[in-house]
Residue, then its C-alpha position, 0 to 999 in steps of 0.5 A: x362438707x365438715x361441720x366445726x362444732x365449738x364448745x363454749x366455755x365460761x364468758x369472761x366477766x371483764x373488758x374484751x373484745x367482743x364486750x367493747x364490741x357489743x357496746x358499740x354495736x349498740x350505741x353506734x349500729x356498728x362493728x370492729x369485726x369484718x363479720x359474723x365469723x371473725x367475731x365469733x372466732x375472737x368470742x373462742x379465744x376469749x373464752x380460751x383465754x378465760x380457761x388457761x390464764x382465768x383472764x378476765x380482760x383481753x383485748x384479740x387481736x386481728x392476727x389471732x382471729x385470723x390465725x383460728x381455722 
C-alpha cells in the first residue's frame, strides 16, 4: 500500500476555496466539497498556486480537484 506524503507550503492570505469553504462549515454545519479528501486536495493546489504565481485569491475548481491523483 503506498503512502502519499504532501508537503505543505505557505497558506494563501486571501479569498479561496477552502477559506469560503470553512465559512460555510461554520456558520451552516455544511460543505461545498463531496469529502475530506477532495478538500484536502483543493487546499494543495491553493497553496500550489500560492507558490507559482503568489496567488492570493483562487477559486479550485471540480476539475482540478479531480485531476490531483
Amino acid at each position: 500500500m503506498p503512502i502519499t506524503m504532501i508537503v505543505k507550503d505557505s497558506k494563501p492570505k486571501g479569498r479561496t476555496r477552502s477559506s469560503t469553504d470553512r465559512e460555510l462549515d461554520h456558520s451552516w454545519g455544511t460543505t461545498s466539497f463531496r469529502n475530506e479528501e477532495d478538500k484536502d486536495k483543493a487546499a494543495f493546489v491553493e497553496r500550489k498556486l500560492k507558490k507559482e504565481f503568489n496567488a492570493d485569491n483562487s477559486r479550485v475548481t471540480a476539475k482540478v480537484i479531480s485531476n490531483v491523483k
